[in-house]
C-alpha positions in Angstrom: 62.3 22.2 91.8 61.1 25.2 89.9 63.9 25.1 87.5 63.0 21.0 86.6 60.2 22.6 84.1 62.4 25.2 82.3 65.3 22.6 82.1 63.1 19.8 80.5 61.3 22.2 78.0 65.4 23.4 76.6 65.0 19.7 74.4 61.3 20.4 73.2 62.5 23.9 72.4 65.3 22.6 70.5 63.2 20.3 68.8 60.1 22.5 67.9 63.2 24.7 66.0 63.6 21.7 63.8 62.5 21.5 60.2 61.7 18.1 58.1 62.9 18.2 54.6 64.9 19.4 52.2 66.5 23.0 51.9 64.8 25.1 48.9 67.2 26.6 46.3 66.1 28.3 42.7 66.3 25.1 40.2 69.5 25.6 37.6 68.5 26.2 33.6 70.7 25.7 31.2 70.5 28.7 28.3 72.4 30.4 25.9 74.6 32.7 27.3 72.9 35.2 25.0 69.9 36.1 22.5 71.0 35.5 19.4 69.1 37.5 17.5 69.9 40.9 19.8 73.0 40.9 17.8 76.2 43.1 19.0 73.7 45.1 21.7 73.6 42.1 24.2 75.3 42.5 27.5 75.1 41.3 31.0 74.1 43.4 33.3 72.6 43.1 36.6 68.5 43.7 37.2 68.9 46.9 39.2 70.4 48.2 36.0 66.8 48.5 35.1 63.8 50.2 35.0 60.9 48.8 34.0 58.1 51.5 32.8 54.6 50.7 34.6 52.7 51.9 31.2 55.1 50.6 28.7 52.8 51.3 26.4 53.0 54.6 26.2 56.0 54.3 23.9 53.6 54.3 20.9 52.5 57.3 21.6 48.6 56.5 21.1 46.8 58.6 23.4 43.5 56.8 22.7 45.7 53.4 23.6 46.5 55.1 27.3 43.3 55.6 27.9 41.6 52.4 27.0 44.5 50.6 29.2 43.5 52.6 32.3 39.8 51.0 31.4 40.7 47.8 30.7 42.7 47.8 34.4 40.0 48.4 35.8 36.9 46.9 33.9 38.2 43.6 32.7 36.3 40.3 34.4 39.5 38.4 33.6 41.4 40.3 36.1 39.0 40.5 38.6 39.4 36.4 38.4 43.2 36.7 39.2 42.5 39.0 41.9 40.2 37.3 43.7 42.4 34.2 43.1 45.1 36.1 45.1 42.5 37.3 47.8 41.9 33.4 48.3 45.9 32.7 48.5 46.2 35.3 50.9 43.7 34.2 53.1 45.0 30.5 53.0 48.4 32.1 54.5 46.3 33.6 57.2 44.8 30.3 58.3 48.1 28.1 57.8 49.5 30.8 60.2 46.7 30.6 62.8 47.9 27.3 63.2 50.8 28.4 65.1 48.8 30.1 68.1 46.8 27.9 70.5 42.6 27.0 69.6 40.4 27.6 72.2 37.2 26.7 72.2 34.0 27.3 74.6 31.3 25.3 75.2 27.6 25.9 77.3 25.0 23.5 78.1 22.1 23.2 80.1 19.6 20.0 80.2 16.6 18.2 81.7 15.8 14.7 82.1 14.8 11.5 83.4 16.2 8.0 83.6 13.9 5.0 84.6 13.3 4.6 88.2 14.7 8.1 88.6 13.4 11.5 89.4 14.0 14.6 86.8 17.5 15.2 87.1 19.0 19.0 86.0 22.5 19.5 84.4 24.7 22.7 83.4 28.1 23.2 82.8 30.1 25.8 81.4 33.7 25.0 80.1 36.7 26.6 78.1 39.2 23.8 76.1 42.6 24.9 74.7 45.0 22.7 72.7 48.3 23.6 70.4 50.3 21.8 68.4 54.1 21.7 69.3 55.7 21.9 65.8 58.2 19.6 66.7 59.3 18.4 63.4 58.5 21.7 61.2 54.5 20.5 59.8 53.4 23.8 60.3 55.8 25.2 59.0 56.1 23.4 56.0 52.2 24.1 55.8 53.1 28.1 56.1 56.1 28.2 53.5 53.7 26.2 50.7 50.8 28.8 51.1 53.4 31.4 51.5 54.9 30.2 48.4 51.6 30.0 46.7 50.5 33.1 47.5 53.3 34.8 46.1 52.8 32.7 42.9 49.2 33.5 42.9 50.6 37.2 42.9 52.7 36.8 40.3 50.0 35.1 37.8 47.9 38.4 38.6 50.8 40.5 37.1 51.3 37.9 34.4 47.5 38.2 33.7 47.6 42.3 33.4 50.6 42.4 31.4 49.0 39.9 28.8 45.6 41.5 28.7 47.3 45.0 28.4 49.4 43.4 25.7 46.1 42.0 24.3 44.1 45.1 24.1 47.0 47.0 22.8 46.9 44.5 19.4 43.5 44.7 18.9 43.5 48.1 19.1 46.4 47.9 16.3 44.3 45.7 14.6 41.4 47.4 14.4 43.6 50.5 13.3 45.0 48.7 10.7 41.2 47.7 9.1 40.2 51.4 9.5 43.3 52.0 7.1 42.8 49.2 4.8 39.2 50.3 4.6 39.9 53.9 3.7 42.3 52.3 0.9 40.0 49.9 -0.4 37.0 53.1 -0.8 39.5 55.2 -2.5 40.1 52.2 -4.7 36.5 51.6 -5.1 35.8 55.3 -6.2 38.7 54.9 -8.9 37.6 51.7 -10.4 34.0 53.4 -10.1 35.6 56.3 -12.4 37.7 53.6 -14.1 34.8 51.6 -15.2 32.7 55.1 -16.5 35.6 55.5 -18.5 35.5 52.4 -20.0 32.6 52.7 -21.0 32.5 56.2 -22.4 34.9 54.9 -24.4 32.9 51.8 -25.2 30.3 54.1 -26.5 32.8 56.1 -28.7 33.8 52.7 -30.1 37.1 52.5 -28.6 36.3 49.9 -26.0 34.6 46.4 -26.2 32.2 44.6 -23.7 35.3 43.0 -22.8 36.6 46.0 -21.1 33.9 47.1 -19.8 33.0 43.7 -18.2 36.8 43.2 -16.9 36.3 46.6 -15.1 33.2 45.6 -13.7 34.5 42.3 -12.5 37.4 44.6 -10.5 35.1 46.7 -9.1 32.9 44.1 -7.7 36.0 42.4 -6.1 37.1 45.4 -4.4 33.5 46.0 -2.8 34.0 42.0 -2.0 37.0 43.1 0.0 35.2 46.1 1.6 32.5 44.1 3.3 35.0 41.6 4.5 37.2 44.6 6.0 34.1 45.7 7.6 33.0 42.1 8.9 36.8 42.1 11.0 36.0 45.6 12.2 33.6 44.5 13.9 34.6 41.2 14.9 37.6 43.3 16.4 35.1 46.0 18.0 33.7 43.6 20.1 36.3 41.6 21.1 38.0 45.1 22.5 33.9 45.6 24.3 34.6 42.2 26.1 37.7 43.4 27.0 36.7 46.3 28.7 34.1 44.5 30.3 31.4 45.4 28.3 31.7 49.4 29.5 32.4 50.5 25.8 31.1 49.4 22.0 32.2 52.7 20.0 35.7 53.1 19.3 36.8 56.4 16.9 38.0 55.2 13.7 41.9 55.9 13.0 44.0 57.6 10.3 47.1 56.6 10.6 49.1 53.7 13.0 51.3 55.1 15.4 55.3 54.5 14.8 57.1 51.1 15.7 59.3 51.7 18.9 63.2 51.3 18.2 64.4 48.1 19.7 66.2 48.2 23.0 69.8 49.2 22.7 70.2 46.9 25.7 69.3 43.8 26.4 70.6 41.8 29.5 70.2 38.8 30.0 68.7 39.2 33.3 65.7 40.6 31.1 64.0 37.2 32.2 63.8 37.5 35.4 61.3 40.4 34.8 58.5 38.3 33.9 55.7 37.4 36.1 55.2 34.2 34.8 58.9 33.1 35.4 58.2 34.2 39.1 54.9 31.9 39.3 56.5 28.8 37.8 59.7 29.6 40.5 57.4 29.7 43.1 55.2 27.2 42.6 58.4 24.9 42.8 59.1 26.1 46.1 56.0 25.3 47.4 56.5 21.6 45.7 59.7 21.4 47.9 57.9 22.1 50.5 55.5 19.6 50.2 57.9 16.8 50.1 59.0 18.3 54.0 55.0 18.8 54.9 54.7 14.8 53.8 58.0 13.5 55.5 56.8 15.0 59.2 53.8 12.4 58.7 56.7 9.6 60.0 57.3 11.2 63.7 54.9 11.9 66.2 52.1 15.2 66.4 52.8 16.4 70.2 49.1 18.7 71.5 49.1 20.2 74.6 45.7 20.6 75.9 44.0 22.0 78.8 40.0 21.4 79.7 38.5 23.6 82.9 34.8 24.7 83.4 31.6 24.6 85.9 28.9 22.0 86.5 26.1 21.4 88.2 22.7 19.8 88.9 21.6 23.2 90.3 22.0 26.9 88.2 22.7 28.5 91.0 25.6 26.4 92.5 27.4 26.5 88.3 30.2 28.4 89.7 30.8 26.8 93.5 33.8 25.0 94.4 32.3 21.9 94.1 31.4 22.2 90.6 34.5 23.0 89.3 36.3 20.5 86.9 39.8 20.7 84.9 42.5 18.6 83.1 46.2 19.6 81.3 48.3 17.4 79.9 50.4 16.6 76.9 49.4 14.0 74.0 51.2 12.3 71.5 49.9 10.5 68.5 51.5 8.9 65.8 50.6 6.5 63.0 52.2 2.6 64.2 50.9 1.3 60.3 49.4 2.7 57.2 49.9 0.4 54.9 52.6 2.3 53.1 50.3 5.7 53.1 52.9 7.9 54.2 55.7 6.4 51.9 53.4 6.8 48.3 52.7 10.7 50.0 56.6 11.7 50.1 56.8 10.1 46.7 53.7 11.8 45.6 55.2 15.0 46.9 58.8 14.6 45.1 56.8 13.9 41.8 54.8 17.0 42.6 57.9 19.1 42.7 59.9 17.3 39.8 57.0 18.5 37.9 57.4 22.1 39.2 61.3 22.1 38.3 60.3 20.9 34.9 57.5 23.1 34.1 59.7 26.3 35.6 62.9 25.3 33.2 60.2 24.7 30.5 58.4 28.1 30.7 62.4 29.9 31.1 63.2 28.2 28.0 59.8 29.2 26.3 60.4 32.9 27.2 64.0 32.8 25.6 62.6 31.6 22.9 59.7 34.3 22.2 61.8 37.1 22.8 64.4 35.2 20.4 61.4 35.3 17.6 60.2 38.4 18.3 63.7 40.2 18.3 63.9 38.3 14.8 60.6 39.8 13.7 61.3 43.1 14.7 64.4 43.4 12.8 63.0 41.6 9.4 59.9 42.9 9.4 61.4 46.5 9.6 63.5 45.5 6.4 60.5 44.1 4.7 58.5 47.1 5.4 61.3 48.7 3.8 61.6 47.0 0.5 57.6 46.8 0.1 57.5 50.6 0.6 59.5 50.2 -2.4 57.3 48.3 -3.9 54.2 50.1 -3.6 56.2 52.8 -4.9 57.0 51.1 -8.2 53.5 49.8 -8.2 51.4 53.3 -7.8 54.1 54.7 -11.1 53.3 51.6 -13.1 49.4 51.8 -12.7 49.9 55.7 -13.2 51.1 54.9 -16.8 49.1 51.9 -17.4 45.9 54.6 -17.0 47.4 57.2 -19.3 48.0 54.2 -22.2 45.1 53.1 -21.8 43.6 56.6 -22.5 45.9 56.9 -25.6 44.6 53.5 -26.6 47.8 51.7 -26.7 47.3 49.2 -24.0 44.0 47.2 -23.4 42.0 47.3 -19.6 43.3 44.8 -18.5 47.0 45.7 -18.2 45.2 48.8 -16.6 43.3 46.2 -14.1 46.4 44.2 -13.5 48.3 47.5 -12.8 45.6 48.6 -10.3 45.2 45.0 -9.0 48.9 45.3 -7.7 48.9 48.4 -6.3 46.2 47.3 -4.0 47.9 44.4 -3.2 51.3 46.3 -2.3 49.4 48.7 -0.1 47.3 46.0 2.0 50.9 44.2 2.5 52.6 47.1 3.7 49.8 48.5 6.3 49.9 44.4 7.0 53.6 44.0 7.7 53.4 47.3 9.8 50.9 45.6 11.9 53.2 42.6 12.0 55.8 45.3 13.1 53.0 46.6 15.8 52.4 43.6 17.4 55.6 42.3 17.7 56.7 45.4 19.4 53.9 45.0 21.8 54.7 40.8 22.4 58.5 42.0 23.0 57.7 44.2 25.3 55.5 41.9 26.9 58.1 39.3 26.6 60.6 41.5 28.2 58.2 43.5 31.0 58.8 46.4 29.4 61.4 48.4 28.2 64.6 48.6 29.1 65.6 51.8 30.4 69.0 53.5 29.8 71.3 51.9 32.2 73.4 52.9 34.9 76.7 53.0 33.5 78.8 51.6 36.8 76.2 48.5 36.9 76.7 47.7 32.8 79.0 44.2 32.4 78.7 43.8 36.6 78.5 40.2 37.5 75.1 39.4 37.4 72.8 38.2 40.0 72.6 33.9 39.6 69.5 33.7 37.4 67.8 30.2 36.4 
């Protein structure tokens, strides 16, 4: 007789190890077998290959840079959103776990009354009530793996959220460099065309000049001090946006001289580069949890199994709570189960294979989106380091042809205005070049971003080894 219970709990064993729904597996995307734009330096190569630098940003060698990235770490509100959105995901995990264990619950009472007819009557009881859920069919957990999977996701939109502030702060810092330089070219400008126009108008006064000339010079001046206060307006429209950024800790920020150098490109670039990024992770997650879902709906169609047990004390008398006679308890197993819905349960599970056709979607969208940044940005990188090339060129040409427009103009063989014109494209050439070397900057910083940092130098026995399925 004692081996009747053990042998008819083997079948509700067997059935609480059951799971409802379908299996997970990582969706399948469909990509280039290579980034185009990398050239002859793409390989395959398998993600342990890899090291990904925690402060990739050090590469530019901006020591200012480090130190307002260990700020913004720390002081951006931002963050402290994505954070505490993981905090709440974790927690969630916690309570779709507790649902495992058995609730129990305590209750005490104690009243005094009167019926009609009757005398005052005195009642109090003390009692303890447990129940748990068999998981026969898996609902629990189902309910664990989507929270689990969510949390995870929520973790990986906290990385996403630091690498793309990091990589936010580190371009507006470039940016503001890049007015301090302009602005330092357009006064040096300013105090030549301030000489320029005296000139003019010594020679005006000699007789070698008209009013012409001297309103021509006048006209170039007052555009370059135009330029100056707009230069100055996107200093400090860039000043505070890096304040807000750092969470309002800082408002001064030193004023550059130079930009720092553009990073070489990576030699190599696998194409398991993707599997780095933090929002990849997120969108891969989330779909997992969608699967799960469609599992967490399906177990609505068999019976939920509780086991319960009730036992306390009560009594008309405080003193006689906890006598024999007062003593109450029930166990016993209950089954419920939904007989009709109207088609509830059916419109759920295809609400929840919707849910995760939209997850599979949205991850193969946002793999496809990543190729193609670091696609453009590879592309930018490599142009943008040829343009810089043929407008230092320029500038070059530009600087010797308003060198001799100024010393003709002094002989008296050329009027102002090829001077002006002269000066007028140098300016030009050098506000395009500190430009395109901002381009340069920031798409350094995006394909680093892009890429979660980069690549280290690879461990030669791992280089062309099959690669880990990636999707």
């Amino acid at each position: 007789m004692r081996l009747r219970p053990i042998i008819l709990s083997i079948p509700l064993l067997w059935l609480s190890a059951c799971t409802i729904g379908p299996e997970y597996s990582r969706p399948d995307v469909v990509l280039p077998d290579r980034f185009t734009e990398a050239g002859g330096t793409w390989q395959t190569a398998q993600p342990d290959a890899y090291t990904v630098p925690e402060h990739w940003w050090r590469v530019f060698d901006d020591a200012e840079l480090d130190r307002l990235e260990a700020r913004v770490a720390i002081d951006n509100q931002s963050l402290r959103v994505a954070e505490a959105r993981y905090r709440a995901a974790r927690a969630a995990v916690d309570s779709a776990r507790a649902a495992r264990l058995p609730e129990v619950t305590g209750t005490a009472s104690a009243s005094r009354g009167r019926a009609p007819g009757e005398s005052v009557n005195n009642h109090g009881s003390l009692s303890a009530s447990a129940s748990w859920e068999v998981d026969l069919w898996g609902r629990v957990r189902r309910t664990i793996e989507t929270a689990q999977a969510r949390a995870e996701s929520s973790a990986d939109d906290l990385a996403s959220a630091r690498l793309s502030i990091q990589a936010l702060l580190a371009q507006t810092w470039f940016q503001l460099r890049a007015t301090d330089l302009q602005h330092q070219l357009l006064q040096r400008t300013l105090d030549a065309d301030t000489r320029f126009l005296q000139l003019t108008r010594d020679r005006h006064s000699a007789g070698v000049a008209s009013g012409l000339d001297i309103a021509q010079a006048d006209t170039q001046l007052g555009n370059v001090r135009a330029q100056l206060s707009e230069i100055e307006l996107q200093r400090a429209q860039l000043s505070h946006a890096l304040t807000v950024l750092l969470g309002g800790k800082e408002t001064q920020f030193a004023t550059a001289t130079a930009l720092p150098p553009v990073p070489a490109l990576p030699e190599l670039l696998p194409s398991t580069v993707l599997q780095r990024r933090p929002d990849i992770a997120s969108a891969e997650r989330l779909a997992a949890a969608a699967n799960a879902q469609i599992g967490l709906a399906r177990t609505a169609y068999f019976p939920v199994l509780d086991l319960g047990a009730n036992g306390g004390f009560g009594a008309s008398v405080l003193n006689q709570l906890f006598s024999a006679s007062g003593r109450f308890w029930s166990l016993g197993p209950g089954l419920a189960m939904a007989l009709f819905d109207g088609g509830a349960r059916h419109a759920a599970v295809e609400q929840a294979r919707a849910g995760y056709d939209q997850a599979v979607a949205t991850y193969r969208q946002t793999v496809l989106t990543a190729f193609q940044e670091i696609e453009d940005n590879l592309a930018a990188a490599r142009l943008l380091q040829q343009e810089a090339g043929e407008q230092t060129l320029t500038l070059a040409a530009a600087r010797r042809a308003r060198a001799y427009a100024e010393d003709q103009y002094r002989t008296g063989t050329i009027s102002s205005l090829n001077v002006i014109s002269t000066q007028t494209a140098e300016l030009a050439a050098e506000i395009n070049l500190t430009s395109i070397q901002i381009r340069q900057l920031t798409a350094s910083v995006v394909l680093l971003k892009n890429t979660g940092g980069l690549p280290a130098t690879p461990d030669p026995a791992l280089v062309n080894a099959s690669p880990r399925q990636s999707g």
